[in-house]
Biopython code that builds the backbone (N, CA, C, O; Angstrom):
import numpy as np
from Bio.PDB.StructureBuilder import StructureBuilder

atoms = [
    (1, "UNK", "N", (-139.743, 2.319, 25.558)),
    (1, "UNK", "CA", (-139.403, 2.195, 26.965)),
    (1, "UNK", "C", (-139.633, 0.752, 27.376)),
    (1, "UNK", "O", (-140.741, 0.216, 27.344)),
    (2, "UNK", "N", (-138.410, 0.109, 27.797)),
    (2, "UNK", "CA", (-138.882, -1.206, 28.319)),
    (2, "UNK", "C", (-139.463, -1.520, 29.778)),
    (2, "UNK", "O", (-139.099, -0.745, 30.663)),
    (3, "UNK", "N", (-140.262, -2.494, 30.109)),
    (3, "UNK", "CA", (-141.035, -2.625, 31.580)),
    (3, "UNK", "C", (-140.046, -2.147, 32.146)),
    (3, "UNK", "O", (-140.295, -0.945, 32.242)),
    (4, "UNK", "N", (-138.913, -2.382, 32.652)),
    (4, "UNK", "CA", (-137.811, -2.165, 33.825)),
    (4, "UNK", "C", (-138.181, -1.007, 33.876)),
    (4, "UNK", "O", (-138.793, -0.819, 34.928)),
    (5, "UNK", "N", (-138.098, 0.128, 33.083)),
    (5, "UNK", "CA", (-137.961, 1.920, 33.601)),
    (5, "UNK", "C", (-139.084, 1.928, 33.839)),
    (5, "UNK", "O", (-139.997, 1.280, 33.328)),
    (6, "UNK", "N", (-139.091, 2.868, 34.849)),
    (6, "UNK", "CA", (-140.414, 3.399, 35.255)),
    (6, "UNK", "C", (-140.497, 5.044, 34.850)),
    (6, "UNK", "O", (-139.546, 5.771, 34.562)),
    (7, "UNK", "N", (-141.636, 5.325, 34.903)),
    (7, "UNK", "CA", (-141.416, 6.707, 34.301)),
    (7, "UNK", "C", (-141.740, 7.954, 35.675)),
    (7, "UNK", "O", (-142.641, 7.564, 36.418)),
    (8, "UNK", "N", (-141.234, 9.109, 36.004)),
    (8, "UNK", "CA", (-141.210, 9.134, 37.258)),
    (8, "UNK", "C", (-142.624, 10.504, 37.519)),
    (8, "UNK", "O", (-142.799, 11.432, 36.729)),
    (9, "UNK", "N", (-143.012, 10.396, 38.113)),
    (9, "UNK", "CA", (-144.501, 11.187, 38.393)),
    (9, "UNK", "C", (-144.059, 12.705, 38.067)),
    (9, "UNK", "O", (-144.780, 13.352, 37.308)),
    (10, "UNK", "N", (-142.794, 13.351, 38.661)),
    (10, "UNK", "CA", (-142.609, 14.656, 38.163)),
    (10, "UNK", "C", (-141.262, 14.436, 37.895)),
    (10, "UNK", "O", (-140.262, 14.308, 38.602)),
    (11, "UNK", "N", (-141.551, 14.421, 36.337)),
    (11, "UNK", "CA", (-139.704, 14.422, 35.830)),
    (11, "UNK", "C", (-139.422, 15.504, 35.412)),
    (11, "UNK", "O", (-140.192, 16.328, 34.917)),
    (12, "UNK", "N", (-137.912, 15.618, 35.636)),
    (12, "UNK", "CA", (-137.024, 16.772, 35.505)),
    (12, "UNK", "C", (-136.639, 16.927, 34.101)),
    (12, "UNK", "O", (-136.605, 15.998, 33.294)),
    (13, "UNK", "N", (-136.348, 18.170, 33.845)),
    (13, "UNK", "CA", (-135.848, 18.346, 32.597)),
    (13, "UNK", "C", (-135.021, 19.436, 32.533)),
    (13, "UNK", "O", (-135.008, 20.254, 33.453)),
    (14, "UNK", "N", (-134.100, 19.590, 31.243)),
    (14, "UNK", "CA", (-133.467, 20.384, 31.032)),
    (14, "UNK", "C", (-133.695, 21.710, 29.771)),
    (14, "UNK", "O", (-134.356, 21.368, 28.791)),
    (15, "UNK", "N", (-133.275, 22.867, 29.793)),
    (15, "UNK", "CA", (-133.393, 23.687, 28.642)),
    (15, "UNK", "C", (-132.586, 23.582, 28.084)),
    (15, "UNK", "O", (-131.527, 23.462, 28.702)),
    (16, "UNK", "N", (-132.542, 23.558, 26.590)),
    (16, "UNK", "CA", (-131.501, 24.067, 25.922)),
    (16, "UNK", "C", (-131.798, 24.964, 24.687)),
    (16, "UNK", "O", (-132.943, 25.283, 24.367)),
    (17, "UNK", "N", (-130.716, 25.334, 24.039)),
    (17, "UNK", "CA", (-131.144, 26.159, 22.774)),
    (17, "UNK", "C", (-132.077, 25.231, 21.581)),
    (17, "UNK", "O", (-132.571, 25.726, 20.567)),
    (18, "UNK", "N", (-132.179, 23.666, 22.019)),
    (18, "UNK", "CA", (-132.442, 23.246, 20.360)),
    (18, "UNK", "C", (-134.246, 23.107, 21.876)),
    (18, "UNK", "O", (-135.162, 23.649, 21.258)),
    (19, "UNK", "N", (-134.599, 22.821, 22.757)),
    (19, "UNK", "CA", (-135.754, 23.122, 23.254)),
    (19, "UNK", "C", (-135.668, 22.095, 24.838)),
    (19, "UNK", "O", (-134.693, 21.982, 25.581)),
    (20, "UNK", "N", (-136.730, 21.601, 24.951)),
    (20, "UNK", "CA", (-136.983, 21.100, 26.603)),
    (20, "UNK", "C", (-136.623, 19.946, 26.475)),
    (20, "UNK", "O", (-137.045, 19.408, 25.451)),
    (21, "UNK", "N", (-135.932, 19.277, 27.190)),
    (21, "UNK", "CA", (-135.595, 17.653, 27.294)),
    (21, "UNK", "C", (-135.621, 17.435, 28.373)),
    (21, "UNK", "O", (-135.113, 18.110, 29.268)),
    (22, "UNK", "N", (-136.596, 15.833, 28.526)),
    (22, "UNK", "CA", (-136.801, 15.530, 30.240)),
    (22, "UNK", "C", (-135.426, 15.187, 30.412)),
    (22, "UNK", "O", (-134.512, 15.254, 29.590)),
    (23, "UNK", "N", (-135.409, 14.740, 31.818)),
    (23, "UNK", "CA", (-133.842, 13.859, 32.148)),
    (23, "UNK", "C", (-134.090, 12.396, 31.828)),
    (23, "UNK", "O", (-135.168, 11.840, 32.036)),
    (24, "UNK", "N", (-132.578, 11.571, 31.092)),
    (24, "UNK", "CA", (-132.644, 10.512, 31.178)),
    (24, "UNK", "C", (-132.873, 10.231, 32.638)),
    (24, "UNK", "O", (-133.046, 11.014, 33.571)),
    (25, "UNK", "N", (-132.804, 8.169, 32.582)),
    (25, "UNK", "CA", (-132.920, 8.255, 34.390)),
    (25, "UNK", "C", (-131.752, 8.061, 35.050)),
    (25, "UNK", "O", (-131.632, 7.897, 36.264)),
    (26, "UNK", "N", (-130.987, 8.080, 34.325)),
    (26, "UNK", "CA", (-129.566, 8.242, 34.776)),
    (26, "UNK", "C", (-129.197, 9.763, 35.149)),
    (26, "UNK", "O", (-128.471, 9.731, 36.142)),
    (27, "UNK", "N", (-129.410, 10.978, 34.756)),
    (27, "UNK", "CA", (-129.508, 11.843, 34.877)),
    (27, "UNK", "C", (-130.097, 11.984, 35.936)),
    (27, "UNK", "O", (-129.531, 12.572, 36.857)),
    (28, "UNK", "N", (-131.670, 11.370, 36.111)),
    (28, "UNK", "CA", (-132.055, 11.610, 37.570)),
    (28, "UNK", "C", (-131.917, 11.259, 38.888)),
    (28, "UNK", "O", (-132.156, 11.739, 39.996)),
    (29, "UNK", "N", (-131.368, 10.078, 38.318)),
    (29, "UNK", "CA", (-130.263, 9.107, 39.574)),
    (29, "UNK", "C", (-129.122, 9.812, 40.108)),
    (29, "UNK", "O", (-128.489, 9.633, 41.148)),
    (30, "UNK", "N", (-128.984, 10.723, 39.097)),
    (30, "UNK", "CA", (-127.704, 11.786, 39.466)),
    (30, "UNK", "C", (-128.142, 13.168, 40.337)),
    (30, "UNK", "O", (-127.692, 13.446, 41.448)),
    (31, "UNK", "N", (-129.132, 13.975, 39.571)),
    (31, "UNK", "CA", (-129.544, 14.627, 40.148)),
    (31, "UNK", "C", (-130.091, 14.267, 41.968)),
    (31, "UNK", "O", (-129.717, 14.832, 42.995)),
    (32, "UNK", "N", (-130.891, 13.346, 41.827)),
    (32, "UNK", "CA", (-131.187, 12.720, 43.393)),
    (32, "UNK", "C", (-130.054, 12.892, 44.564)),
    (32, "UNK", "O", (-130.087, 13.145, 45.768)),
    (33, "UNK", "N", (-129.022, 12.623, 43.581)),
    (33, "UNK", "CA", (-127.950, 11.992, 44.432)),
    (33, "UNK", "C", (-127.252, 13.762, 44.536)),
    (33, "UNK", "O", (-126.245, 13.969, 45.214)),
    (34, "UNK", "N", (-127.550, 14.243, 44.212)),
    (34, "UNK", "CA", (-126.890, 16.081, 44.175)),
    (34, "UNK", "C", (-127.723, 16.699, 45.842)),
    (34, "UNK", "O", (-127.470, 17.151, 46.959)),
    (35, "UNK", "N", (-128.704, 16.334, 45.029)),
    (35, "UNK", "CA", (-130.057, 16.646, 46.243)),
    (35, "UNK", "C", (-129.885, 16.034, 47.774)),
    (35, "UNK", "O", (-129.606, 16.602, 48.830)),
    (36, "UNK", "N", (-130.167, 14.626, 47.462)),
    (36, "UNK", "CA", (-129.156, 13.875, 49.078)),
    (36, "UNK", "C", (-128.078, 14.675, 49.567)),
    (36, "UNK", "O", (-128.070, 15.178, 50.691)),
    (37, "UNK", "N", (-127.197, 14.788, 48.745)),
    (37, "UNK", "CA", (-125.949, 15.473, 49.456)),
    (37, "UNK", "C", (-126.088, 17.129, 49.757)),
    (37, "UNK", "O", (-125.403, 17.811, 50.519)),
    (38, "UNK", "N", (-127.084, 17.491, 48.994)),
    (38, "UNK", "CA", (-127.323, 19.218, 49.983)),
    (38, "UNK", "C", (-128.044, 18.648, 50.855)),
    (38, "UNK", "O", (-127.556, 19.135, 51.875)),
    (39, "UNK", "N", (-128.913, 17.918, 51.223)),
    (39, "UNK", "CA", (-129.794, 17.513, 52.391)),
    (39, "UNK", "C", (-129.309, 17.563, 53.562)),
    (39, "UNK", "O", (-129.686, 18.222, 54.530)),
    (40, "UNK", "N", (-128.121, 16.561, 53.407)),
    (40, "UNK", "CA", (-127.210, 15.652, 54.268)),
    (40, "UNK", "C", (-126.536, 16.790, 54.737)),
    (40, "UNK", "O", (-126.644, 16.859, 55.962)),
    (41, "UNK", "N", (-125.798, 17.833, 54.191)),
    (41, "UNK", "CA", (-124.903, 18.837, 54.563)),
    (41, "UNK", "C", (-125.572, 20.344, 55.080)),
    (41, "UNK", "O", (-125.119, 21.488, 55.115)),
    (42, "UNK", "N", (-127.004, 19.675, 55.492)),
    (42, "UNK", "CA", (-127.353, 20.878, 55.930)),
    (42, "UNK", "C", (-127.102, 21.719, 57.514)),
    (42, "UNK", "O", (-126.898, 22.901, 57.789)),
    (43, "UNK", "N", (-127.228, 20.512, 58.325)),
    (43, "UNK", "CA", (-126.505, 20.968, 59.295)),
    (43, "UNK", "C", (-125.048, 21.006, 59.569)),
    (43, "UNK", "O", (-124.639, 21.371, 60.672)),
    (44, "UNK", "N", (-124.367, 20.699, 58.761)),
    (44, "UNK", "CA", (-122.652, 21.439, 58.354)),
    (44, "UNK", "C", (-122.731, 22.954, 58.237)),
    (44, "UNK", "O", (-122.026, 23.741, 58.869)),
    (45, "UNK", "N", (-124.068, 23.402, 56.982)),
    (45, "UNK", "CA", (-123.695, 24.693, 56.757)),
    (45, "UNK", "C", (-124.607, 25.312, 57.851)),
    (45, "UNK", "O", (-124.508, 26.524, 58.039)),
    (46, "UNK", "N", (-125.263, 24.772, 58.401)),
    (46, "UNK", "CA", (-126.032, 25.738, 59.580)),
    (46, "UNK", "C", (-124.607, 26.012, 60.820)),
    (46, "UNK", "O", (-124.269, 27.061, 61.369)),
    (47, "UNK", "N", (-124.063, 24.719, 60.931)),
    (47, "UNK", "CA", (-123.053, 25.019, 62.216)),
    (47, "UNK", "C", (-121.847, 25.858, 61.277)),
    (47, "UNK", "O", (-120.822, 26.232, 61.848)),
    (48, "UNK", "N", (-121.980, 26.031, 60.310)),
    (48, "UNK", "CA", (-120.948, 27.067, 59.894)),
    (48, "UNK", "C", (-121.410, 28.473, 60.243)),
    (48, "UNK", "O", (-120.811, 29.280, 60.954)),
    (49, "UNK", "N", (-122.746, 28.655, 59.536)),
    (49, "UNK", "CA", (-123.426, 29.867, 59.860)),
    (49, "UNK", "C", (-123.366, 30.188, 61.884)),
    (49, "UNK", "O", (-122.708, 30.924, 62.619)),
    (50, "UNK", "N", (-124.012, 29.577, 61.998)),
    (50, "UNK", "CA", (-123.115, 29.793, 63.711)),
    (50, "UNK", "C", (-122.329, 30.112, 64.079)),
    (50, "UNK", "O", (-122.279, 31.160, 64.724)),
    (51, "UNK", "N", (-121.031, 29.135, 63.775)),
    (51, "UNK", "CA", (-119.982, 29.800, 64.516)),
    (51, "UNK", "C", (-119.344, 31.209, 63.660)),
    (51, "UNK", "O", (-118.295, 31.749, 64.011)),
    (52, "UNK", "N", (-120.097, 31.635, 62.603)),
    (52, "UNK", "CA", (-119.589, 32.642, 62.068)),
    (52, "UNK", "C", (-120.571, 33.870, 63.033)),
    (52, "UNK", "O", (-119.973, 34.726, 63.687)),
    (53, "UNK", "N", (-121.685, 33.827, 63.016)),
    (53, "UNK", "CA", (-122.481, 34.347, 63.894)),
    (53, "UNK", "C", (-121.743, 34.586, 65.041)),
    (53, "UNK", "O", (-121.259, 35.717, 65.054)),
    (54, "UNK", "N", (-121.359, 33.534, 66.529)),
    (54, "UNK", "CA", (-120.328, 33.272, 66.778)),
    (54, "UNK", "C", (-119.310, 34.369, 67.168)),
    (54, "UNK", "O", (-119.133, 35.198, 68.061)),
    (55, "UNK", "N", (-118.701, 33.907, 65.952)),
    (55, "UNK", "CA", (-117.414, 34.536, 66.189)),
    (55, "UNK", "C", (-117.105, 35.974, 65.759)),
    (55, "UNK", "O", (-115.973, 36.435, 65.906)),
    (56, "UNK", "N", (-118.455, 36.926, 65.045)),
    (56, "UNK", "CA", (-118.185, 38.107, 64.651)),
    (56, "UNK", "C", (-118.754, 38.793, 66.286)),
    (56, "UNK", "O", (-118.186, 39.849, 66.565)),
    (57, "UNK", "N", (-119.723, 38.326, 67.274)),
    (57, "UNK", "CA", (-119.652, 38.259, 68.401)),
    (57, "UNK", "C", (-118.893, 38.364, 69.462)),
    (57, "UNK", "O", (-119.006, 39.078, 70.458)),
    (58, "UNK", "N", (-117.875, 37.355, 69.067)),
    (58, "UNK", "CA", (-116.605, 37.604, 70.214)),
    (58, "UNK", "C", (-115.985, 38.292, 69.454)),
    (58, "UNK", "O", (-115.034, 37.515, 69.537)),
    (59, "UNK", "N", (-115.574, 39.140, 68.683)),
    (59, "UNK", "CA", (-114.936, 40.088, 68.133)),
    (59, "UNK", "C", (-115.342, 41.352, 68.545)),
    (59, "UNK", "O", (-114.577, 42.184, 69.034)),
    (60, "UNK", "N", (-116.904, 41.561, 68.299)),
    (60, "UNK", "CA", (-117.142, 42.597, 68.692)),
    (60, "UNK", "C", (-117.128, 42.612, 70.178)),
    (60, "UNK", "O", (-117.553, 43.725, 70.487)),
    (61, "UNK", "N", (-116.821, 41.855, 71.382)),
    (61, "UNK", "CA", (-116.891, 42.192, 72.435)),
    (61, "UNK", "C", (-115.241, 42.218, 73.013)),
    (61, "UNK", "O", (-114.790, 42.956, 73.890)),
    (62, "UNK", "N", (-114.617, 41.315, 72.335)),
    (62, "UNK", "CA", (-112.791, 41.776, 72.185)),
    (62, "UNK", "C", (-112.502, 42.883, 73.470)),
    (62, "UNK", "O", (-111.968, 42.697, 74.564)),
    (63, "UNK", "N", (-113.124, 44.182, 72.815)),
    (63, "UNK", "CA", (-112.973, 44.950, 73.706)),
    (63, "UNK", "C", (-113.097, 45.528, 75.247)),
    (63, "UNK", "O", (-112.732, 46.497, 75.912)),
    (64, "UNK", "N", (-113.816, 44.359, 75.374)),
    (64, "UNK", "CA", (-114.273, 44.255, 77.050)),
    (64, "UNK", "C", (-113.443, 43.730, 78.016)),
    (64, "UNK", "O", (-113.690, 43.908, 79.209)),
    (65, "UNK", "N", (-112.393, 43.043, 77.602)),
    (65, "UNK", "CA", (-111.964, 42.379, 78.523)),
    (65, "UNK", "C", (-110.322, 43.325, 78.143)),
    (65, "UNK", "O", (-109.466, 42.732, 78.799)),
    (66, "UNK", "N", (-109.781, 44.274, 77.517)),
    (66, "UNK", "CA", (-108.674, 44.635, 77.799)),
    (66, "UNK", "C", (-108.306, 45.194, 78.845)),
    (66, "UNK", "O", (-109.277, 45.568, 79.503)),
    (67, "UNK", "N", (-107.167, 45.464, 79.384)),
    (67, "UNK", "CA", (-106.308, 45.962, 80.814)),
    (67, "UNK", "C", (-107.249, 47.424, 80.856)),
    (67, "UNK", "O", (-107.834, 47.909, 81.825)),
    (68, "UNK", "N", (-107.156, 48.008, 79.235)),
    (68, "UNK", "CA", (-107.296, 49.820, 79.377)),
    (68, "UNK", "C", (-109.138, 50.028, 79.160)),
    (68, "UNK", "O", (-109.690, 51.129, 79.173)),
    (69, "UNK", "N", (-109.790, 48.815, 78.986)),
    (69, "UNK", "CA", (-111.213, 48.931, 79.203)),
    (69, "UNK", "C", (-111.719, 49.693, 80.252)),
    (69, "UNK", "O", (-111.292, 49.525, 81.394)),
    (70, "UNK", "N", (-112.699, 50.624, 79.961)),
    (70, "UNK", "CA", (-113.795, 51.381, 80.543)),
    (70, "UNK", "C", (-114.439, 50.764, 81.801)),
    (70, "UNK", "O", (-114.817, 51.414, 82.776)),
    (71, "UNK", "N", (-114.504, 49.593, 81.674)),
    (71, "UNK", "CA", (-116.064, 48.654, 82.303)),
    (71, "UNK", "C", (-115.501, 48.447, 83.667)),
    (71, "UNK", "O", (-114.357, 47.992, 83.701)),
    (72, "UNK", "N", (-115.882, 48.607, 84.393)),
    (72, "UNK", "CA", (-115.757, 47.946, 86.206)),
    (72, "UNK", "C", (-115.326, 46.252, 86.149)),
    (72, "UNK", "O", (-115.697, 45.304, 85.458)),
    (73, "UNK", "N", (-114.789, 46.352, 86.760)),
    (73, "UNK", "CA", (-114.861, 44.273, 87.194)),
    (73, "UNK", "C", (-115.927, 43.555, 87.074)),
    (73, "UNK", "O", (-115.945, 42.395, 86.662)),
    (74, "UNK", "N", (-117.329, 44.516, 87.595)),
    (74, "UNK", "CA", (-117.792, 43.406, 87.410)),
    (74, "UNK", "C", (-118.416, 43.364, 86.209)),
    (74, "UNK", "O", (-118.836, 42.357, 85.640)),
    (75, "UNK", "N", (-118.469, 44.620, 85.798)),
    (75, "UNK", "CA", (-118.804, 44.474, 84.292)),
    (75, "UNK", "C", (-117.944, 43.711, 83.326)),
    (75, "UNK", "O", (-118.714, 43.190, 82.518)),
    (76, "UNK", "N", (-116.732, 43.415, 83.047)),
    (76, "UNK", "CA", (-115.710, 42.655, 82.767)),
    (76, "UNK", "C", (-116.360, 41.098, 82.931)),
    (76, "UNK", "O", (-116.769, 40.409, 81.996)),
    (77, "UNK", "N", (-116.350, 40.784, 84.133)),
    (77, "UNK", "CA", (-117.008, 39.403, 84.815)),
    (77, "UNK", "C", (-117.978, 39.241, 84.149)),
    (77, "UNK", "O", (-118.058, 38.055, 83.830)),
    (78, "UNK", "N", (-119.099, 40.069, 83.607)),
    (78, "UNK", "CA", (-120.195, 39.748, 82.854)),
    (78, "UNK", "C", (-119.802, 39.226, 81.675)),
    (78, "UNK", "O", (-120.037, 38.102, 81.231)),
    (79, "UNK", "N", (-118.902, 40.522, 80.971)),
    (79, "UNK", "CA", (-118.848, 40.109, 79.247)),
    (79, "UNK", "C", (-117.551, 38.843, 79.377)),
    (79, "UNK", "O", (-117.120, 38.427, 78.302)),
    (80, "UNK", "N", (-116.988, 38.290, 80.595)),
    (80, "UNK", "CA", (-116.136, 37.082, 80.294)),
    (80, "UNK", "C", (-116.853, 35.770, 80.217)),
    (80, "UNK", "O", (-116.475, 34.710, 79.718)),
    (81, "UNK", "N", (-118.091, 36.111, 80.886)),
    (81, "UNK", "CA", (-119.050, 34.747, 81.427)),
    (81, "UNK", "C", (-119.891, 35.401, 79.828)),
    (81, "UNK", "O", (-119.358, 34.530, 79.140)),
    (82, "UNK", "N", (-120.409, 35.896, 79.187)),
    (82, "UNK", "CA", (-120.773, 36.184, 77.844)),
    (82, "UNK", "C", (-119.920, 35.447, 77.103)),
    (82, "UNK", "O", (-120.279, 34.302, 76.831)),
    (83, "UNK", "N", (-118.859, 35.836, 76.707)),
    (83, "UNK", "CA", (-118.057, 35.206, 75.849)),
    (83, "UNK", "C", (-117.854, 33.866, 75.922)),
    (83, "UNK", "O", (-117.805, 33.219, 74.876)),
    (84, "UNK", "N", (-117.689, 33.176, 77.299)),
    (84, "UNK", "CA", (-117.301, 32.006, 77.464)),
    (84, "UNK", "C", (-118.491, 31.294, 76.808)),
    (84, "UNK", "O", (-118.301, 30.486, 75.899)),
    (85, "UNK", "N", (-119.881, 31.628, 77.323)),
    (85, "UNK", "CA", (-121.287, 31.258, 76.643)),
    (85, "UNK", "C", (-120.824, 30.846, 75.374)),
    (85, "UNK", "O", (-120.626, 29.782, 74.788)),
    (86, "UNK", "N", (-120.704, 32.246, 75.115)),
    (86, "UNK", "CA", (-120.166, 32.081, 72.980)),
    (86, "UNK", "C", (-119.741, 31.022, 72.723)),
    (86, "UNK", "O", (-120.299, 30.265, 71.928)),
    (87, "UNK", "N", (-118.466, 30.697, 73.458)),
    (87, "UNK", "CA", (-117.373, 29.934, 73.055)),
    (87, "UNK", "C", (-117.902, 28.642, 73.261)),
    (87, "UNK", "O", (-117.510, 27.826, 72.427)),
    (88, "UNK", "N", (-118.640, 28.229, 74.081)),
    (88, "UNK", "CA", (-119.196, 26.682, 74.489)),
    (88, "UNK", "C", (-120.377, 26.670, 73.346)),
    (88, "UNK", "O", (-120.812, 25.555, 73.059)),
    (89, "UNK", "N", (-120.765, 27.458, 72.875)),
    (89, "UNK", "CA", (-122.030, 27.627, 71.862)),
    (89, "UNK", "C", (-122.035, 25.666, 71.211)),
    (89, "UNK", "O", (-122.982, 24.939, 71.512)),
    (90, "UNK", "N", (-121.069, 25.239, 70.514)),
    (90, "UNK", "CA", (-120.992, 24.040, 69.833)),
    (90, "UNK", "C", (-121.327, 23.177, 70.689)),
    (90, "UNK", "O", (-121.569, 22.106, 70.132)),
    (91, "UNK", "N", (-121.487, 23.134, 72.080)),
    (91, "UNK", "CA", (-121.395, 21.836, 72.973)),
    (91, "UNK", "C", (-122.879, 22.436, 73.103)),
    (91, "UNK", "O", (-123.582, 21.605, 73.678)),
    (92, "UNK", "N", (-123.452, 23.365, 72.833)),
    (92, "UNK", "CA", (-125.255, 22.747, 73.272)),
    (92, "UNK", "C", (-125.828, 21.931, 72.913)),
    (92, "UNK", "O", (-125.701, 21.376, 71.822)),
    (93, "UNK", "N", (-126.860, 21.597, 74.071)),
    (93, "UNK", "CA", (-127.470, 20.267, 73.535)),
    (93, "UNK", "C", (-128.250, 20.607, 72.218)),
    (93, "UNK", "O", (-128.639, 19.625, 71.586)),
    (94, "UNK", "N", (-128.546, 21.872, 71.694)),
    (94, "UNK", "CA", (-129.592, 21.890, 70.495)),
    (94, "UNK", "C", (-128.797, 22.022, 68.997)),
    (94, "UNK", "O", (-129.266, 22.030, 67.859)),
    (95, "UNK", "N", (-127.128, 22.142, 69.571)),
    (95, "UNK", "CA", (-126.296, 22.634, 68.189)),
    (95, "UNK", "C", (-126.388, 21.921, 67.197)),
    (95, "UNK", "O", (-126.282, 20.749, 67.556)),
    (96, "UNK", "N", (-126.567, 22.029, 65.863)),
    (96, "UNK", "CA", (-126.581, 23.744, 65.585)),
    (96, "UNK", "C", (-128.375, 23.691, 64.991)),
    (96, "UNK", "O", (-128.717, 24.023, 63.856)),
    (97, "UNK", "N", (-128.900, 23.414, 65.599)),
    (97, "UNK", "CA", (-130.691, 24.107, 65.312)),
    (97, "UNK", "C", (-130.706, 24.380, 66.710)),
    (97, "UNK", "O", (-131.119, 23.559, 67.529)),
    (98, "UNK", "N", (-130.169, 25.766, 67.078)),
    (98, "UNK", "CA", (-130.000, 26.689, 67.845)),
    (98, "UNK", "C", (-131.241, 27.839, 67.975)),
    (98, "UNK", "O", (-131.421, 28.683, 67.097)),
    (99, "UNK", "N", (-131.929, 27.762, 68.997)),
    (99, "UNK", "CA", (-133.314, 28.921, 68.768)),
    (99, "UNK", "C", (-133.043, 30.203, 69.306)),
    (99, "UNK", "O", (-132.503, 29.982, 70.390)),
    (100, "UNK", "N", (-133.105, 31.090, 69.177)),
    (100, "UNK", "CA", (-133.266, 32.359, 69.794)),
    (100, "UNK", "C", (-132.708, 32.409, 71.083)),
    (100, "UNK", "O", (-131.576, 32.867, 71.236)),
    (101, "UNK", "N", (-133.381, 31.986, 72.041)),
    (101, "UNK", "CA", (-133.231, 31.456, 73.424)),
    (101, "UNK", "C", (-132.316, 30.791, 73.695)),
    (101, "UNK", "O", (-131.936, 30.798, 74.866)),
    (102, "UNK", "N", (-131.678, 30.029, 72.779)),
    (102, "UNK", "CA", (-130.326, 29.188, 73.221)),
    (102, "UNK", "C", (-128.642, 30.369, 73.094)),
    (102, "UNK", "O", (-127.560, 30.167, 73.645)),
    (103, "UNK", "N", (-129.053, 31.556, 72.151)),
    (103, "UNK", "CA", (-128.098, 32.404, 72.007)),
    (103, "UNK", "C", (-127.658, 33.074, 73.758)),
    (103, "UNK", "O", (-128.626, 33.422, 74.434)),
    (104, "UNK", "N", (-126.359, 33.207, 74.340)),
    (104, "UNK", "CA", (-126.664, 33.696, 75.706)),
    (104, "UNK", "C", (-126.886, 35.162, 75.193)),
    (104, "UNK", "O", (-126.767, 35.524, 74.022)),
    (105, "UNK", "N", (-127.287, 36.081, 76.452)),
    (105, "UNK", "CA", (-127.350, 37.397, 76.336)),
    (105, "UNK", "C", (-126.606, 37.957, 76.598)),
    (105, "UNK", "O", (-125.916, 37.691, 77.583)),
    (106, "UNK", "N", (-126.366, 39.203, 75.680)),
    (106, "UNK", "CA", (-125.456, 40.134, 75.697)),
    (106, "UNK", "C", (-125.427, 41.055, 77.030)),
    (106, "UNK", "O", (-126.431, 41.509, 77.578)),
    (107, "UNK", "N", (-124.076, 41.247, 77.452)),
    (107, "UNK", "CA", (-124.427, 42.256, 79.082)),
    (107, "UNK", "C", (-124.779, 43.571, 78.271)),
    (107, "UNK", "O", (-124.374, 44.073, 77.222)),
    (108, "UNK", "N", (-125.990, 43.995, 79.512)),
    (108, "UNK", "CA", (-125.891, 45.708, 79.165)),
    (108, "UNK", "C", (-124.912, 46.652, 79.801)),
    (108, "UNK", "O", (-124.915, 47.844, 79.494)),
]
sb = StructureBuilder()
sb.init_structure("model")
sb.init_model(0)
sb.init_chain("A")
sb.init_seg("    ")
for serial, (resi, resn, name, xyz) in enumerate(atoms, 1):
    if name == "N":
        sb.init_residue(resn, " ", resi, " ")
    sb.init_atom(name, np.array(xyz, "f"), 0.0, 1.0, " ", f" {name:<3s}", serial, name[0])
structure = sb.get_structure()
């Protein structure tokens, strides 16, 4: 090993059938760089998980707002101001590390 490499405090390795091999450091320069990029894309897949959350939400409430719906006006008025909630969901200020409390509530 020449001075330049350093050797890294917990190195990675691989299995194989012939036995354990650490990673070159090119390998781990690679791996790092795998790792950065799930890091980086984590709030991508959280605001995915959302608006899928979201949108199986306004599906299931679909039914509230048709002509032949059950619900009174103003019950209607509730689940439209619900939905609209839904629908603005992306413009909160916390999107998407969204808490409990930031979800609006469902009308009863």
């Amino acid at each position: 090993m020449s001075e330049e490499e350093t050797v890294r405090e917990n190195r990675r390795y691989k299995t194989t059938e012939y036995g354990r091999f650490y990673f070159t450091e090119a390998e781990e320069v690679a791996r790092d760089a795998e790792e950065q990029a799930w890091a980086d894309g984590a709030n991508d897949r959280l605001a995915a998980a959302h608006r899928a959350t979201r949108n199986e939400l306004l599906a299931a409430s679909d039914w509230t707002q048709f002509n032949d719906s059950p619900l009174t006006d103003e019950a209607k008025t509730s689940w439209a101001t619900y939905r609209t909630s839904l629908r603005t969901l992306p413009t909160h200020e916390n999107w998407p590390s969204l808490e409990d409390a930031d979800w609006p509530t469902k009308p009863s």
